[in-house]
C-alpha angles and dihedrals in degrees: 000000000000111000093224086068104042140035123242087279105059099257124132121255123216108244117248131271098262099044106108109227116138118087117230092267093056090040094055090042084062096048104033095232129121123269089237087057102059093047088053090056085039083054084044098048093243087129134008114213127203116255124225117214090266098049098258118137120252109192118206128201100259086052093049088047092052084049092048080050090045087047091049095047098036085052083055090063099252111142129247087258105051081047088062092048091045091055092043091050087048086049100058091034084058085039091052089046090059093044084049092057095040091052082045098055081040096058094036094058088039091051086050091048090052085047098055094036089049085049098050100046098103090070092035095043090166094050105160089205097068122036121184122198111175113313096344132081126195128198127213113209119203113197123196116231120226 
C-alpha cells in the first residue's frame, strides 16, 4: 500500500486536481465534447494533456475544468483565438494575485520588524534600519535574495 495513494487508514484518496489520470474518452464524457476536439485543442495548446509512456492523453481535473471553460465560451460564440487570449489574460490576472499576496506577506513582516526594531531602539540607538533627521525618519529595508 503506497502512502501517496492512500491515508493512514487504508482508504483510497482521490488524486489531486492536477494528476492526470482520465483517458480522452473519459475526459470528453466529462465535458461533453468529442474526442477529436480535445485532441485538436490538444494540437492548439488550449489544453496540455499529460502523456502516458506510450503518447496517449491523460487528462487531469483542472484540465477538464479549463475544457468545460473553452466549451462554454466557444458555445457563446467567442473564436478559438479569443479563447486562447481569454485563458492567457486569466492566466496573468491569477499570476499577479500570487505575486499581490507575496508582496503582502513581504510588507507585513517587514511593518512588524520596523515595529520591533522601533520598539527596541532605545536599547539599539544606532539601529541602521531605522535613521531620524529631524522630524523625519527614513527606513532602509535589506531583502534576501532566494
Amino acid at each position: 500500500m503506497s502512502t501517496s495513494s492512500h491515508d493512514r487508514h487504508g482508504f483510497s484518496r482521490a488524486p489531486g486536481p492536477d494528476v492526470p489520470v482520465y483517458v480522452i474518452s473519459v475526459a470528453a464524457e466529462l465535458t461533453g465534447l468529442h474526442p477529436q476536439t480535445l485532441r485538436a485543442y490538444d494540437r492548439m495548446g488550449l489544453v496540455s494533456p499529460g502523456r502516458t509512456g506510450g503518447g496517449g492523453r491523460r487528462y487531469s481535473w483542472h484540465d477538464i475544468e479549463l475544457l468545460r471553460e473553452v466549451a462554454e465560451l466557444t458555445a457563446s460564440g467567442i473564436g478559438l483565438e479569443g479563447v486562447r487570449r481569454i485563458l492567457e489574460l486569466e492566466n496573468r490576472i491569477a499570476a499577479a494575485h500570487m505575486r499581490v499576496r507575496e508582496l503582502e506577506e513581504q510588507l507585513a513582516a517587514t511593518e512588524y520588524a520596523l515595529a520591533r526594531a522601533v520598539a527596541d531602539r532605545g536599547s539599539a540607538p544606532n539601529l541602521p534600519a531605522v535613521r531620524t533627521a529631524g522630524d523625519r525618519q527614513s527606513v532602509v529595508v535589506w531583502r534576501r535574495q532566494p
